[in-house]
Biopython code that builds the backbone (N, CA, C, O; Angstrom):
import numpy as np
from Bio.PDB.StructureBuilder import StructureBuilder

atoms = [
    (1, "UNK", "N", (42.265, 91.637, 80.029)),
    (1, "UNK", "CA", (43.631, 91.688, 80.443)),
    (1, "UNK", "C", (43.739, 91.349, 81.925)),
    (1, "UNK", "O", (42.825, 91.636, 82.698)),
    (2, "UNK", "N", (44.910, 90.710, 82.342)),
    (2, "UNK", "CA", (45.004, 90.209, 83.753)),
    (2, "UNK", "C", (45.667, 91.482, 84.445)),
    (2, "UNK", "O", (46.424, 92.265, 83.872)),
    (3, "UNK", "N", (45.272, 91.554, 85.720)),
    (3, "UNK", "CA", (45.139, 92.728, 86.232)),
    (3, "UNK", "C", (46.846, 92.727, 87.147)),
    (3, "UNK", "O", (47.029, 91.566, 87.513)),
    (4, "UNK", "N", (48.078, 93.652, 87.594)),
    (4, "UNK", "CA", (48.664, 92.902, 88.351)),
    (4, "UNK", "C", (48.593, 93.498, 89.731)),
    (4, "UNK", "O", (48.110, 94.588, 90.037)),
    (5, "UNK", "N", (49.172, 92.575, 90.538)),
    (5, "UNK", "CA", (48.885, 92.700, 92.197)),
    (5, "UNK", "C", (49.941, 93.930, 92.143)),
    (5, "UNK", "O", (51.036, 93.761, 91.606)),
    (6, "UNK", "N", (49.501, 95.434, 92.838)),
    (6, "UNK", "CA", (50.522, 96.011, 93.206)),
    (6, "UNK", "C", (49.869, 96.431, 94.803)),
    (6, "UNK", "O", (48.730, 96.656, 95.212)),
    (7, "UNK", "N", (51.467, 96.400, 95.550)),
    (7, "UNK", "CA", (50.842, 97.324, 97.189)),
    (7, "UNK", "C", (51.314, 95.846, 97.826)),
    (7, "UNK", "O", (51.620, 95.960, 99.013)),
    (8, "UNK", "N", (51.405, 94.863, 97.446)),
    (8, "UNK", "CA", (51.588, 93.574, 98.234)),
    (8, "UNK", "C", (53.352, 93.393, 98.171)),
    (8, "UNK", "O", (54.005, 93.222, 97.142)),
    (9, "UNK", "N", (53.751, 93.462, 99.221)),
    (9, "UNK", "CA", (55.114, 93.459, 99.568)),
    (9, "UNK", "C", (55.887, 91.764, 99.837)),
    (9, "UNK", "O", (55.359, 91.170, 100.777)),
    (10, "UNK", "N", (56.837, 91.117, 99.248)),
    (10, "UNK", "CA", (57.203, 89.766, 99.653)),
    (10, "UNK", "C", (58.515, 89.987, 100.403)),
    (10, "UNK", "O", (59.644, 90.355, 100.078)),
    (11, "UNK", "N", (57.843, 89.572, 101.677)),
    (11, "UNK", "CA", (59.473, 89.215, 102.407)),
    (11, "UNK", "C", (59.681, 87.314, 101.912)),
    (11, "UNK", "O", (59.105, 86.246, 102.120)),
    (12, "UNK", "N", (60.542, 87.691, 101.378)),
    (12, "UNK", "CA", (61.436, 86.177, 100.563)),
    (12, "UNK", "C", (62.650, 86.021, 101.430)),
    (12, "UNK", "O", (63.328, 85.038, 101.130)),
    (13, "UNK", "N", (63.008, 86.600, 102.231)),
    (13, "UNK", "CA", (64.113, 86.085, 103.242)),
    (13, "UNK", "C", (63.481, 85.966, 104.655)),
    (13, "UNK", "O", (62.904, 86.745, 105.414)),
    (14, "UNK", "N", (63.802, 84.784, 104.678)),
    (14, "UNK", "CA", (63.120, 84.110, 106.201)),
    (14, "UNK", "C", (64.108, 84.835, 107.530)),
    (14, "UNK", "O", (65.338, 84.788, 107.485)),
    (15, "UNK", "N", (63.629, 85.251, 108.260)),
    (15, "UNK", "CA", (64.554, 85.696, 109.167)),
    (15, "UNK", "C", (66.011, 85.022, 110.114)),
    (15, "UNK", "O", (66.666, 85.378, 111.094)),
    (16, "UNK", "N", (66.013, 83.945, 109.210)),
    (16, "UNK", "CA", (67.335, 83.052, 109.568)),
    (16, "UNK", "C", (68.697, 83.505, 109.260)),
    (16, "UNK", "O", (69.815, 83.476, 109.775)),
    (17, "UNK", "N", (67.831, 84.152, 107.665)),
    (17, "UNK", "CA", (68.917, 84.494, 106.686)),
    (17, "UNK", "C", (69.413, 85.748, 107.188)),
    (17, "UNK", "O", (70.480, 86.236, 106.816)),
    (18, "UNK", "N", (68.628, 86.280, 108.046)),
    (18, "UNK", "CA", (68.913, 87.878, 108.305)),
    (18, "UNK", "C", (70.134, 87.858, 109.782)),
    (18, "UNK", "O", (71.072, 88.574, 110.131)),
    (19, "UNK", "N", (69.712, 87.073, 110.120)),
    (19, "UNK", "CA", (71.294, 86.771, 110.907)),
    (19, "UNK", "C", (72.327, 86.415, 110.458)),
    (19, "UNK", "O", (72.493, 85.469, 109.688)),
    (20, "UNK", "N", (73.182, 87.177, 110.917)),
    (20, "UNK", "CA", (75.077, 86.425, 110.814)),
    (20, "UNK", "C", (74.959, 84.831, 111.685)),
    (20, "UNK", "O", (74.593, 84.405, 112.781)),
    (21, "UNK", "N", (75.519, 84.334, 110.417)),
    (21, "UNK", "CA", (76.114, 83.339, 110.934)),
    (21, "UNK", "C", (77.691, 83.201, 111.668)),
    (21, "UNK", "O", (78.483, 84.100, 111.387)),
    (22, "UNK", "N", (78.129, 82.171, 112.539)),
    (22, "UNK", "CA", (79.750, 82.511, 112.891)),
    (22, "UNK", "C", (80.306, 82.619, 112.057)),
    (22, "UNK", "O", (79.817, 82.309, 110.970)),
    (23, "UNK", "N", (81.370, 83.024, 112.138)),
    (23, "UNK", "CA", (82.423, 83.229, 110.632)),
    (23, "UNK", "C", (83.736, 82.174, 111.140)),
    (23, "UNK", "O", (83.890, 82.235, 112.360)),
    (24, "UNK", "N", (84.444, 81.478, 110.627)),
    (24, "UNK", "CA", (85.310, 80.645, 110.432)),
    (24, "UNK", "C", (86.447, 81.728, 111.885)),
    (24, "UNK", "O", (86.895, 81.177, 112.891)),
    (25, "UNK", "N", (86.677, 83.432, 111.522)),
    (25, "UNK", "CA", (87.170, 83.696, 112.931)),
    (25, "UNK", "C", (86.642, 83.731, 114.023)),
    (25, "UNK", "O", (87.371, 83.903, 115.000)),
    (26, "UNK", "N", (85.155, 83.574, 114.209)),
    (26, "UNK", "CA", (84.788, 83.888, 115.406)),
    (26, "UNK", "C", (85.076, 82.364, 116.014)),
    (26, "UNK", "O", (85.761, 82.300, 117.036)),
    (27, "UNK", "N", (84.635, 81.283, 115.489)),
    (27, "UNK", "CA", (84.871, 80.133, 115.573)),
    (27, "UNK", "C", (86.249, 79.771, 116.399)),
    (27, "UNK", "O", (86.311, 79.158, 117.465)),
    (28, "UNK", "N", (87.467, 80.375, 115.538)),
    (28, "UNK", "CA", (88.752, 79.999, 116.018)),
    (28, "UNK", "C", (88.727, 80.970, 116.948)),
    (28, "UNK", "O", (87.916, 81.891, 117.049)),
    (29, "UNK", "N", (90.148, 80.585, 117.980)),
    (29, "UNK", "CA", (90.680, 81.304, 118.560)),
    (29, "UNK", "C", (91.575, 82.315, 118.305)),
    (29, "UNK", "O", (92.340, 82.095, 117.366)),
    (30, "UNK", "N", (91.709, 83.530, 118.975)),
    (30, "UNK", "CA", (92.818, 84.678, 118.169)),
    (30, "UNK", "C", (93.736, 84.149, 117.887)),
    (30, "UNK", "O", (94.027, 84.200, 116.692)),
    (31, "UNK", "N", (94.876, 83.194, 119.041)),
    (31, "UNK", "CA", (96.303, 82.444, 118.797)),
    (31, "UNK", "C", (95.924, 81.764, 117.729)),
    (31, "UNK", "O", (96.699, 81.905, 116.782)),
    (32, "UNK", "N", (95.161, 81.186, 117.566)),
    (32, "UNK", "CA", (95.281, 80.046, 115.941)),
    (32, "UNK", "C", (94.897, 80.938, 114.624)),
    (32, "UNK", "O", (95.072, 80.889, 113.407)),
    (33, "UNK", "N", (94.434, 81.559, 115.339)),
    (33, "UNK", "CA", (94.489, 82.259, 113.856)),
    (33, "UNK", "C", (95.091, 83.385, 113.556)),
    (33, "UNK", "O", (94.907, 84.044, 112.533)),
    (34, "UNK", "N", (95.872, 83.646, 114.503)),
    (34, "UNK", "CA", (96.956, 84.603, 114.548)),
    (34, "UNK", "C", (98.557, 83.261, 113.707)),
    (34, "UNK", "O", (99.471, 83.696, 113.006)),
    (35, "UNK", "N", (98.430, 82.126, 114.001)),
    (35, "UNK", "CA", (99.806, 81.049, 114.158)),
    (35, "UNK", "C", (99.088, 80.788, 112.534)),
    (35, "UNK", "O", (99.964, 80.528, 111.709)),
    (36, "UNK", "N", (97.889, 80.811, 112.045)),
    (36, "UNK", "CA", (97.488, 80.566, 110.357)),
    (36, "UNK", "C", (98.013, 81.707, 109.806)),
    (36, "UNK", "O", (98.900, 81.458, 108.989)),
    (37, "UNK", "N", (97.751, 82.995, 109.983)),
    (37, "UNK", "CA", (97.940, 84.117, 109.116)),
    (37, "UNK", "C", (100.159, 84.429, 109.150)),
    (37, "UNK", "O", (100.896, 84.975, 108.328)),
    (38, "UNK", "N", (100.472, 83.708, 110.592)),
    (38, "UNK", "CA", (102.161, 83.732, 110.471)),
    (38, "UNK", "C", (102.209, 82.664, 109.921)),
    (38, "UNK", "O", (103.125, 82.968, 109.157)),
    (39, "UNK", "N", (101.970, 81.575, 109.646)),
    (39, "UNK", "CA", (102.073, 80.087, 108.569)),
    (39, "UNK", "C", (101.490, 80.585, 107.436)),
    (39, "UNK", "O", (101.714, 79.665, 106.650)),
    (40, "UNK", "N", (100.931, 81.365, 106.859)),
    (40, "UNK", "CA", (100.701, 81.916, 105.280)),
    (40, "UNK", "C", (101.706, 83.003, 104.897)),
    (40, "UNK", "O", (102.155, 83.188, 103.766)),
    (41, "UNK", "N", (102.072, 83.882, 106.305)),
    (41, "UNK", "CA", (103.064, 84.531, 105.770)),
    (41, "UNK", "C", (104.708, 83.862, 105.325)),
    (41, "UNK", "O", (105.488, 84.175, 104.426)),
    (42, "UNK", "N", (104.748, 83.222, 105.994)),
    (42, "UNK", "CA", (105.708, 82.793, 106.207)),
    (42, "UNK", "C", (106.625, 81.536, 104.690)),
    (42, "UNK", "O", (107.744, 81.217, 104.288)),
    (43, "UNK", "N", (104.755, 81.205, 104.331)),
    (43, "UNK", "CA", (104.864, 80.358, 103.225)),
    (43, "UNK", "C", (105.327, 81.592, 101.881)),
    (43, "UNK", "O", (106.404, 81.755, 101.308)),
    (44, "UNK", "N", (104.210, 82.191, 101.753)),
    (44, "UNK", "CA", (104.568, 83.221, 101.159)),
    (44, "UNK", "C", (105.825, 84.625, 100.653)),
    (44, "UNK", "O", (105.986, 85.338, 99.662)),
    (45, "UNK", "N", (106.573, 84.426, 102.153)),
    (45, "UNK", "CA", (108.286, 84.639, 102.185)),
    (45, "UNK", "C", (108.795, 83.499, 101.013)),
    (45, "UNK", "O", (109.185, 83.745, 99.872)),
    (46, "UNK", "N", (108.654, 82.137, 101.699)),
    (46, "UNK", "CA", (109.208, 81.245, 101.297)),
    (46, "UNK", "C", (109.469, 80.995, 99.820)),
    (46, "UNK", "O", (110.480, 80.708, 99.179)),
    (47, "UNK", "N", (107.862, 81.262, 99.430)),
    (47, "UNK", "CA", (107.592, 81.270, 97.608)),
    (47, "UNK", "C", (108.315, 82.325, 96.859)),
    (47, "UNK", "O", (108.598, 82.032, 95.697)),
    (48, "UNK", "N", (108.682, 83.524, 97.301)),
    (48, "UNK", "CA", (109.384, 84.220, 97.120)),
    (48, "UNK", "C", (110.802, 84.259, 96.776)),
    (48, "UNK", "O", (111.320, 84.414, 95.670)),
    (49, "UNK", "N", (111.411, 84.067, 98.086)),
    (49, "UNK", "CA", (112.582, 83.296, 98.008)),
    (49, "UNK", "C", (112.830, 82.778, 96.951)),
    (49, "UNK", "O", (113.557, 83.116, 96.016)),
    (50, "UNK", "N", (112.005, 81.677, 97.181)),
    (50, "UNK", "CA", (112.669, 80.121, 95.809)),
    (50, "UNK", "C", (111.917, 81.146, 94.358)),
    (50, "UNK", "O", (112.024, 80.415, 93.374)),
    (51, "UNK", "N", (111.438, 82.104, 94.055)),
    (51, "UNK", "CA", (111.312, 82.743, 92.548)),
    (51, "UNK", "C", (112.401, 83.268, 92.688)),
    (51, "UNK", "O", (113.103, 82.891, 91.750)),
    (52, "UNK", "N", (113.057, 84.069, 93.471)),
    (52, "UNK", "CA", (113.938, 85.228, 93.413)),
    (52, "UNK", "C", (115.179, 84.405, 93.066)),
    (52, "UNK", "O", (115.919, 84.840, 92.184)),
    (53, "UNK", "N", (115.460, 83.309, 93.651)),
    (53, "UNK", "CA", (116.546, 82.636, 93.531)),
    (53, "UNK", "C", (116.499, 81.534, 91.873)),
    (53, "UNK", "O", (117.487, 81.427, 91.146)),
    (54, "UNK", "N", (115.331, 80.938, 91.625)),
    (54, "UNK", "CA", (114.795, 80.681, 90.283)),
    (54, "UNK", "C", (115.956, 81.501, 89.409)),
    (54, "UNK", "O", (117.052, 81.166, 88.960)),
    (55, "UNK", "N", (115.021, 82.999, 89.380)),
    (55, "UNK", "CA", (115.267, 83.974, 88.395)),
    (55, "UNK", "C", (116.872, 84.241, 88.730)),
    (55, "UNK", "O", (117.663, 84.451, 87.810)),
    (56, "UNK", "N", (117.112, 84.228, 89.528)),
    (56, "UNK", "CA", (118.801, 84.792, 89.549)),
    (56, "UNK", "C", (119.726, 83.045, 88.988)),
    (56, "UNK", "O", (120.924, 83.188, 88.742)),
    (57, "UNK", "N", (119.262, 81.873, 88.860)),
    (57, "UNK", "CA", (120.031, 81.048, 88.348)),
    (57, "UNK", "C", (119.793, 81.110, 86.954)),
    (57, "UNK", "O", (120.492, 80.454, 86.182)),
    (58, "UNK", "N", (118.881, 81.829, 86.564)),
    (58, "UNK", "CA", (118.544, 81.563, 85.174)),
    (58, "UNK", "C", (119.535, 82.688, 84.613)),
    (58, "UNK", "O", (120.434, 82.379, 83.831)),
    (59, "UNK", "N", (119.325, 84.081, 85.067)),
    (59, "UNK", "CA", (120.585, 85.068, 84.691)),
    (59, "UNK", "C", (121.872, 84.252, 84.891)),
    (59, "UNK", "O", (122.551, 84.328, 83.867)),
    (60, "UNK", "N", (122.466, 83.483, 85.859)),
    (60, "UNK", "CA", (123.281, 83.189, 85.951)),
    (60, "UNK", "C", (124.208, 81.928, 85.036)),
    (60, "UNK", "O", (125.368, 81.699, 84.694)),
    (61, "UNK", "N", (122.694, 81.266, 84.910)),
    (61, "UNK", "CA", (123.280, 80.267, 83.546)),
    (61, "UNK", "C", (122.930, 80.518, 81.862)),
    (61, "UNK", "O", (123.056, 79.693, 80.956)),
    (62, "UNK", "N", (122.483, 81.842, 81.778)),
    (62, "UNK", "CA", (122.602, 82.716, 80.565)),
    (62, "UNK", "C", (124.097, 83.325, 80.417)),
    (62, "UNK", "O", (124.628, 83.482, 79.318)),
    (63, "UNK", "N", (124.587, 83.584, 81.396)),
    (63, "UNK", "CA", (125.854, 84.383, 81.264)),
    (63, "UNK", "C", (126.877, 83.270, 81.142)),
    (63, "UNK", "O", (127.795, 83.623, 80.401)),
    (64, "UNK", "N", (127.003, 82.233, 81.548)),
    (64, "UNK", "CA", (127.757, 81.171, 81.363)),
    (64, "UNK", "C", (127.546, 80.336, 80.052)),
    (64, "UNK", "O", (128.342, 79.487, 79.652)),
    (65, "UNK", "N", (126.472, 80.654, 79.484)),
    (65, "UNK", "CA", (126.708, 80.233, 78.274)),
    (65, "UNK", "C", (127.103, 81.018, 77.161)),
    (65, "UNK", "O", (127.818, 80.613, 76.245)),
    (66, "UNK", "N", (126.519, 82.385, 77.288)),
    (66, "UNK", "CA", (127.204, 83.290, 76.723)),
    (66, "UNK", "C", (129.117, 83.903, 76.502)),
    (66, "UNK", "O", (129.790, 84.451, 75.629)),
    (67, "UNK", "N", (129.317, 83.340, 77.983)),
    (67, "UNK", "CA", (130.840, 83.097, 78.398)),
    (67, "UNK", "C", (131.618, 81.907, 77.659)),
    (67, "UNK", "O", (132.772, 81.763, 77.255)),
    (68, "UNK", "N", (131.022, 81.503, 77.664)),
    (68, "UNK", "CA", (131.472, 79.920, 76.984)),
    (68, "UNK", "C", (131.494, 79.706, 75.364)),
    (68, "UNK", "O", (132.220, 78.921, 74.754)),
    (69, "UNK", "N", (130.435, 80.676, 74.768)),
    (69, "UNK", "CA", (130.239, 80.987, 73.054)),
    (69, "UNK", "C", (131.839, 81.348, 72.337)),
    (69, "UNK", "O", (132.524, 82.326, 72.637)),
    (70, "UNK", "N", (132.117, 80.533, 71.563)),
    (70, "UNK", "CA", (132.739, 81.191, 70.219)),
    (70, "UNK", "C", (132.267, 82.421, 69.807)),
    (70, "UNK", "O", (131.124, 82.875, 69.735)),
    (71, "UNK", "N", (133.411, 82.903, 69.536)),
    (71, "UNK", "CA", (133.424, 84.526, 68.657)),
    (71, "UNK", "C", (132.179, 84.216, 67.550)),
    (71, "UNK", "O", (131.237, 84.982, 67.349)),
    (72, "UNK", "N", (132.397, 82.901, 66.872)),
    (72, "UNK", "CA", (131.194, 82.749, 65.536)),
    (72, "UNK", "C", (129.654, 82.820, 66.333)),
    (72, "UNK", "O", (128.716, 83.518, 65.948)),
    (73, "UNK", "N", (129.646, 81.909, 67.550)),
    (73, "UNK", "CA", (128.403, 81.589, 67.504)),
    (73, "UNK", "C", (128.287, 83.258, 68.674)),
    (73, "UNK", "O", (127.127, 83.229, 69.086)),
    (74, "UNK", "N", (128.750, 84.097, 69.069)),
    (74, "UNK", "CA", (127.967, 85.300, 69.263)),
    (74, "UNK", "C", (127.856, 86.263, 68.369)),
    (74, "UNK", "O", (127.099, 87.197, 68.636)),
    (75, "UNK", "N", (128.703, 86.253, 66.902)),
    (75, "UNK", "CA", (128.805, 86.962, 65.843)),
    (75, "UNK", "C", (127.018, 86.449, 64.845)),
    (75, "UNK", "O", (126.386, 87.211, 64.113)),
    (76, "UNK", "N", (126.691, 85.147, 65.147)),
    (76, "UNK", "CA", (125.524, 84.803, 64.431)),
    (76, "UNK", "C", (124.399, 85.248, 65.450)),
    (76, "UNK", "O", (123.348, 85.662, 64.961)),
    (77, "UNK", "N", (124.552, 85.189, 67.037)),
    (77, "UNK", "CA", (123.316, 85.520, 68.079)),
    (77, "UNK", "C", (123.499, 86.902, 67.690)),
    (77, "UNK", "O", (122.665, 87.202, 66.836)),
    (78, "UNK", "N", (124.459, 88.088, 68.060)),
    (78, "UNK", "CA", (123.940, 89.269, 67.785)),
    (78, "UNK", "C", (124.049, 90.055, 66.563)),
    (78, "UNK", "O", (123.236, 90.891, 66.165)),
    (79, "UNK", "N", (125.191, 89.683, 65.984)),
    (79, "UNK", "CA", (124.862, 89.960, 64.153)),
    (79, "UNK", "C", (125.211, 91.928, 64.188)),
    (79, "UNK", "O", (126.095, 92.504, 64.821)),
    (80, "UNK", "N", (124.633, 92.257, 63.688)),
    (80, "UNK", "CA", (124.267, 93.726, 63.082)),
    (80, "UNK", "C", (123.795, 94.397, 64.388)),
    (80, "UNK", "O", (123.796, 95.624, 64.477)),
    (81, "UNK", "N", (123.332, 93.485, 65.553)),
    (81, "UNK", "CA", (122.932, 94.274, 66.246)),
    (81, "UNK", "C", (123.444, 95.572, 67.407)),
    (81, "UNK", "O", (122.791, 96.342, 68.111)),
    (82, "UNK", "N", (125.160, 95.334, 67.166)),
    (82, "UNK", "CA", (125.802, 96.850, 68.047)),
    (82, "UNK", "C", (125.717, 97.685, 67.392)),
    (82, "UNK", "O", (124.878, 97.874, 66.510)),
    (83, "UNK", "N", (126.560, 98.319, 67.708)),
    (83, "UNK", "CA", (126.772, 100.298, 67.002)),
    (83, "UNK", "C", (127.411, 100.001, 65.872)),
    (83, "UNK", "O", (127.880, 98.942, 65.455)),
    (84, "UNK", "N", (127.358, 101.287, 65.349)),
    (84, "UNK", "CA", (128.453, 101.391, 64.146)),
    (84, "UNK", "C", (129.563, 101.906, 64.398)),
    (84, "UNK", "O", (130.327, 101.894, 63.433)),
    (85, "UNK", "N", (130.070, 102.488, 65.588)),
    (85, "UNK", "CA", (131.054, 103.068, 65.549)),
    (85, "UNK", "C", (132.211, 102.035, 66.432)),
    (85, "UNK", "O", (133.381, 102.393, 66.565)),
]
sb = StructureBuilder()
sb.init_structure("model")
sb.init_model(0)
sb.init_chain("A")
sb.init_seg("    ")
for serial, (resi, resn, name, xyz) in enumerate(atoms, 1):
    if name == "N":
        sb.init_residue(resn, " ", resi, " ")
    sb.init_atom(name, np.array(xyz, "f"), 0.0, 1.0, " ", f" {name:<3s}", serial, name[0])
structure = sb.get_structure()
């Protein structure tokens, strides 16, 4: 039977790896990357906005068609579905 090596330790990371490298902030300057993180916010307002406003035209052109329905064609959309009383 082959015998195995124990007690022998492998350093497999070269000591290059054991340093930090710069990081993309140390690199930049605070102002620029202060003027990136207000240009992401800012986009991010923005995307907002245009959903919020999305969703409120879509309520808004549901109700206009609903406004606009014949007695028949909301008697066939909701049917049975009010009260009984």
């Amino acid at each position: 039977m082959a015998k195995k090596k124990v007690g022998q330790k492998q350093s497999a990371q070269p000591k290059l790896a054991q340093e930090k490298a710069p990081t993309l902030q140390d690199q930049l300057g605070g102002d620029v990357l202060a003027k990136l993180k207000a240009t992401k916010q800012a986009l991010v307002d923005k995307e907002q906005a245009a959903e919020d406003e999305r969703l409120a035209k879509l309520v808004f052109e549901r109700k206009q068609r609903e406004k606009n329905m014949s007695f028949e064609e909301l008697l066939e959309q909701y049917g049975d579905k009010g009260s009984k009383f």
